[in-house]
C-alpha positions, 0 to 999 in steps of 0.5 A, a space after each residue: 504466426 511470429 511472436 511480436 511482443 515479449 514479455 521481459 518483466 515487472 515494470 517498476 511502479 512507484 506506489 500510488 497515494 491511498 485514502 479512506 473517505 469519511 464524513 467530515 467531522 468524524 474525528 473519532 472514527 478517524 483517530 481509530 483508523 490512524 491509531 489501527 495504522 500506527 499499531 500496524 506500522 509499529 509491528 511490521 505488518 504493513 511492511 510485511 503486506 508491502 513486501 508481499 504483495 508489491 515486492 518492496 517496502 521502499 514505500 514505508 
């Protein structure tokens, strides 16, 4: 049987936008997040992940 289709690589994909829901009012547990995401961005490691796992960090 012929091969009809070949595989030629990753196609590019731009990021999807990401959230975490949470109850309306919650703003403490919301300022945690947020600061745990800053502390994360400041050393890297989300751009680390980024790179890792989606192979770029244009995202960032």
């Amino acid at each position: 049987m012929p091969q009809k289709y070949r595989i030629t690589g990753m196609a590019e994909m731009p990021p999807d936008p990401i959230g975490i829901a949470l109850r309306k009012g919650e703003t403490e547990l919301r300022d945690a997040i947020q600061k745990a995401v800053d502390e994360l961005k400041a050393e890297g490691v989300l751009r680390d992940l980024q790179v890792k796992w989606f192979g770029d960090a244009a995202g960032q």
